[in-house]
N, C-alpha and C positions, 0 to 999 in steps of 0.2 A: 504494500500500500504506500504509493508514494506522497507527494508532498501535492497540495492540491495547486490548481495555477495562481500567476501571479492575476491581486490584485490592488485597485487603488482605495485612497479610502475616498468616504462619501462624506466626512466631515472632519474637522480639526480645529485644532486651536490653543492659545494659551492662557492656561488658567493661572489666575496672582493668588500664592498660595499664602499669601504673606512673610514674612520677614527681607519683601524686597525681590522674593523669588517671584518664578512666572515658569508653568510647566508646560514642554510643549505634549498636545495629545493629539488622538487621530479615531475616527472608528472606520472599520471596513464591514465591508460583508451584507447581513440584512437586518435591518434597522429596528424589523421585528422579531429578529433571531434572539438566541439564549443567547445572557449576556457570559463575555470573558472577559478578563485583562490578562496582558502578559508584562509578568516583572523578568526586565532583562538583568544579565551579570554585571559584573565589575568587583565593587561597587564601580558605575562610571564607563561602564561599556555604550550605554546607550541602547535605544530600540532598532532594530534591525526589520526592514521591510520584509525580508524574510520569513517570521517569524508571523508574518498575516497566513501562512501560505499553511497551516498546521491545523487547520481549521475548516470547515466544512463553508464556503461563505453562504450558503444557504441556508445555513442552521445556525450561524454563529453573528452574533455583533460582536465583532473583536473589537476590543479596544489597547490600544498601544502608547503607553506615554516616555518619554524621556525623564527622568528622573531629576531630582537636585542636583545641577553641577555637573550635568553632562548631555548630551547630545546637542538639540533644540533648546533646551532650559536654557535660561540667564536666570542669576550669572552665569558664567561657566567654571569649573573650579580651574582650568589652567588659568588664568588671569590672579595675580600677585594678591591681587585686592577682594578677592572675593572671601567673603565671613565664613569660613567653615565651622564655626562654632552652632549655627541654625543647620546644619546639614549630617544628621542624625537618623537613625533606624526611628525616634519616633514620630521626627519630622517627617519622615519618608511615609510611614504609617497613616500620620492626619493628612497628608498630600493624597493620599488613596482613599480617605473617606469624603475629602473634598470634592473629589473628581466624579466618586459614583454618586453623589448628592446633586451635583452640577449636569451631570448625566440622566439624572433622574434613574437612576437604577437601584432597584431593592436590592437583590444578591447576583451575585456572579463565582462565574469558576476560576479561579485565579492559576494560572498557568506561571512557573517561573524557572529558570536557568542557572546554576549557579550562585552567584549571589542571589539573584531574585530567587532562587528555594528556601533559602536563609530567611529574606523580607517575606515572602509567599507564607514559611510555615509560624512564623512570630505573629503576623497579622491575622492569619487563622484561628490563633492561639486569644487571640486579646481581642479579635473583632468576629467571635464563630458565626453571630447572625448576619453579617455579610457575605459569607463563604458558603455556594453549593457545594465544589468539589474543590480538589486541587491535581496538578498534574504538573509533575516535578522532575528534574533530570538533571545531571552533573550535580548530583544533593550534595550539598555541604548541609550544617547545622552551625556556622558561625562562633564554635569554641574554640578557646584558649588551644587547647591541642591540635587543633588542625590548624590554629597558624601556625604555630613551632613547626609542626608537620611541613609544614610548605615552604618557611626559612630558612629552618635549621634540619631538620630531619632529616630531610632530603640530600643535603649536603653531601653524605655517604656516597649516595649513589650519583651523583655530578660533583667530583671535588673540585675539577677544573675551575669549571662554573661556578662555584661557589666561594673560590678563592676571588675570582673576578667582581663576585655579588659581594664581599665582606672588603672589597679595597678599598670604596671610597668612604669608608666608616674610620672616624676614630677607634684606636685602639681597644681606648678603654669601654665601646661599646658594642664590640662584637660577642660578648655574651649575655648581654641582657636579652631587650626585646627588639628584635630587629628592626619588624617591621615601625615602631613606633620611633627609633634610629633615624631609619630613614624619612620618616615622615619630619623630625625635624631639620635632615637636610633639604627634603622640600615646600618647607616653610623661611629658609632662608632669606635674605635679602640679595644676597648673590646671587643675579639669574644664572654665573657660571656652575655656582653648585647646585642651584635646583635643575638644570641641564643636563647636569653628570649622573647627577640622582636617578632622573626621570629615565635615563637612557641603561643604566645600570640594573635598577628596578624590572623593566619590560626585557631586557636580554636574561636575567633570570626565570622571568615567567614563559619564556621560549624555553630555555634550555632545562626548562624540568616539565615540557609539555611532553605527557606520557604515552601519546600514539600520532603518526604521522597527522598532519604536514608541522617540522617545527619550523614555521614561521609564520609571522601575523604581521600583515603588510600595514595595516592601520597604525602599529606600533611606529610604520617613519614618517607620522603625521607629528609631525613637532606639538601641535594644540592637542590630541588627542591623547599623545603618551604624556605629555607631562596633567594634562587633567585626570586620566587616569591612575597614572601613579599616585598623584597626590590622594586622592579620593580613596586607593586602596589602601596607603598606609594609614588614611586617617579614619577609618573603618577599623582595621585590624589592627592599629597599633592602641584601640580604644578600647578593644572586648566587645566589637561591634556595637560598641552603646546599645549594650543587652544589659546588663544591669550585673546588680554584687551574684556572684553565685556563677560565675562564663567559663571558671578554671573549672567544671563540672560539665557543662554545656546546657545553657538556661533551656534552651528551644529541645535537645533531648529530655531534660527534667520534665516538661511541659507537656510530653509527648500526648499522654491521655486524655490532654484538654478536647484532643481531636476526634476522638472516640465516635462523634455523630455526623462526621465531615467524609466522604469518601473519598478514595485517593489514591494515587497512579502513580510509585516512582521508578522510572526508569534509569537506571545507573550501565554505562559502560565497567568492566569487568575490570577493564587498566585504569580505573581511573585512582590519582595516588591516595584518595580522601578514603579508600576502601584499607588500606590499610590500617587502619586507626576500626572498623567495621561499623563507623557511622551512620551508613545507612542499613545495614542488618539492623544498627541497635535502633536508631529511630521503626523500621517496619516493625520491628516486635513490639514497642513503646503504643503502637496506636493504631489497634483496635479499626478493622474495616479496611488497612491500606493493603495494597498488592505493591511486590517486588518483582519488576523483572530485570534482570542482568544481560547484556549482551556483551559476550565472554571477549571479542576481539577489540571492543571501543574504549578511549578513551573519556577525559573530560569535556565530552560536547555533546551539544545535540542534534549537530548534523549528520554525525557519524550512520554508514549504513546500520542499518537494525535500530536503531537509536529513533532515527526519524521516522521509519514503516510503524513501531511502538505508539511513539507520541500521538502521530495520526490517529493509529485506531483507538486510542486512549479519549483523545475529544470525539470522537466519533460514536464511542461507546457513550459518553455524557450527556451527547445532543439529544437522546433518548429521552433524556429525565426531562420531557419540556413542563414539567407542573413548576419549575425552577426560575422560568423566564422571570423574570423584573423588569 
């Protein structure tokens, strides 16, 4: 089951979510279909046209928005001057209830990638009467150990790489918390070192991509790696602004809040967040979710098997039309 065709959307726009932000959104599909959103990665990836195309547009009102601090959104967090102190998992959370209010939509199935599985399953967690379903893939759960995982852990198996990821760190802060290291070189005043930073950062997150293609051409978009970076360190070097209790993993603690929500996660088999068995241990944590693994993919969800999954994943949901809002 492939990826449905492309298409465009039928409305957009930017909503002022306040503190100075403006988000951009978009819907596609049918106007009277079951609603979705899709939470993309990063933090700071952005909405991917793409990601319209995983949906039935006959069935579905997708909706797609750009986040705080990246894609469409302004600010944008590559610019020096932009307040990362409003650009937060809760900020990010009241941005998703503003939007479906603005939208006029009761519930929706919220679809999310990566970071957006992180935002998708916290927002589920604290707003269950907006959630039909969820449908999830490259899961993280946002804990203290799967950053380390991702910084440090991996180091083992890329030490090259990892000697080149720990050079532009002072000395005295290549054992603490990395990611949060680097986030204050990319807070710098020196656009030489938030440069070095931004371009350091993203060759890392190449060189520990766990299945073919390693490389991400959007990383030699000067505005997009250094937004991106900054955005990720300031996420991860934070405990996701998930709250006391992340060295545990708040959103796996949480798992059984989900118990009346149904739910689809799709995990490639290489992907390195399985090492830690985050998402075995969230499936078993929550009551009603299905696991499926495709043994040859990595962290994405384009990946073949990956993408055939997802499809019939919304496809199985559009079912549920007593759900529409």
């Amino acid at each position: 089951m492939s990826l449905y065709p492309e298409i465009e959307p039928y409305d957009r726009g930017m909503l002022d979510v306040g503190d100075g932000n403006r988000i951009h959104w978009e819907t596609c599909g049918n106007p009277s279909g079951k609603p979705a959103v899709v939470l993309h990665g990063g933090p700071g990836s952005g909405a991917s046209a793409n990601f319209r195309r995983y949906f039935d547009p006959a069935a579905y009102r997708i909706v797609l928005l750009d986040q705080r601090g990246c894609g469409r959104s302004t600010p944008h967090a590559s610019a020096y001057d932009t307040d990362m102190s409003v650009n937060t998992t809760a900020h990010v959370m009241a941005d998703l209830e503003l939007l479906r209010r603005h939208l006029r939509i009761e519930r929706w199935l919220v679809w999310g990638v990566s970071w957006g599985s992180v935002l998708g399953l916290r927002y589920a967690q604290t707003h269950p009467h907006a959630v039909t379903e969820l449908v999830l893939t490259a899961v993280a759960t946002g804990s203290n150990p799967e950053v380390t995982l991702m910084t440090k852990g991996l180091g083992k198996l890329f030490p090259e790489a990892f000697a080149q990821f720990l050079a532009p760190l002072p000395e005295d802060e290549r054992d603490g918390n990395l990611a949060a290291a680097y986030n204050r070189l990319l807070e710098s005043p020196d656009p030489r070192v938030r440069e070095r930073a931004a371009r350091a950062w993203t060759d890392w997150e190449t060189a520990i991509a766990s299945a073919p293609p390693r490389s991400v051409p959007r990383y030699e978009d000067p505005v997009f790696r250094m937004g991106f970076a900054r955005m990720v360190t300031h996420y991860w070097g934070n405990d996701h602004f998930l709250g006391e209790g992340n060295d545990e993993g708040v959103v796996l603690r949480d798992a059984p809040l989900l118990k009346d929500i149904p739910g689809t996660l799709v995990q490639g088999g290489l992907d390195p967040g399985n090492l830690l068995g985050t998402v075995w241990r969230l499936h078993h944590g929550w009551p009603g979710s299905e696991l499926l693994i495709v043994d040859e993919a990595g962290h994405s969800a384009s990946a073949p098997g990956v993408t055939e999954l997802l499809v019939a994943a919304t496809d199985k949901y559009a079912a549920r039309r007593g759900d529409v809002g």
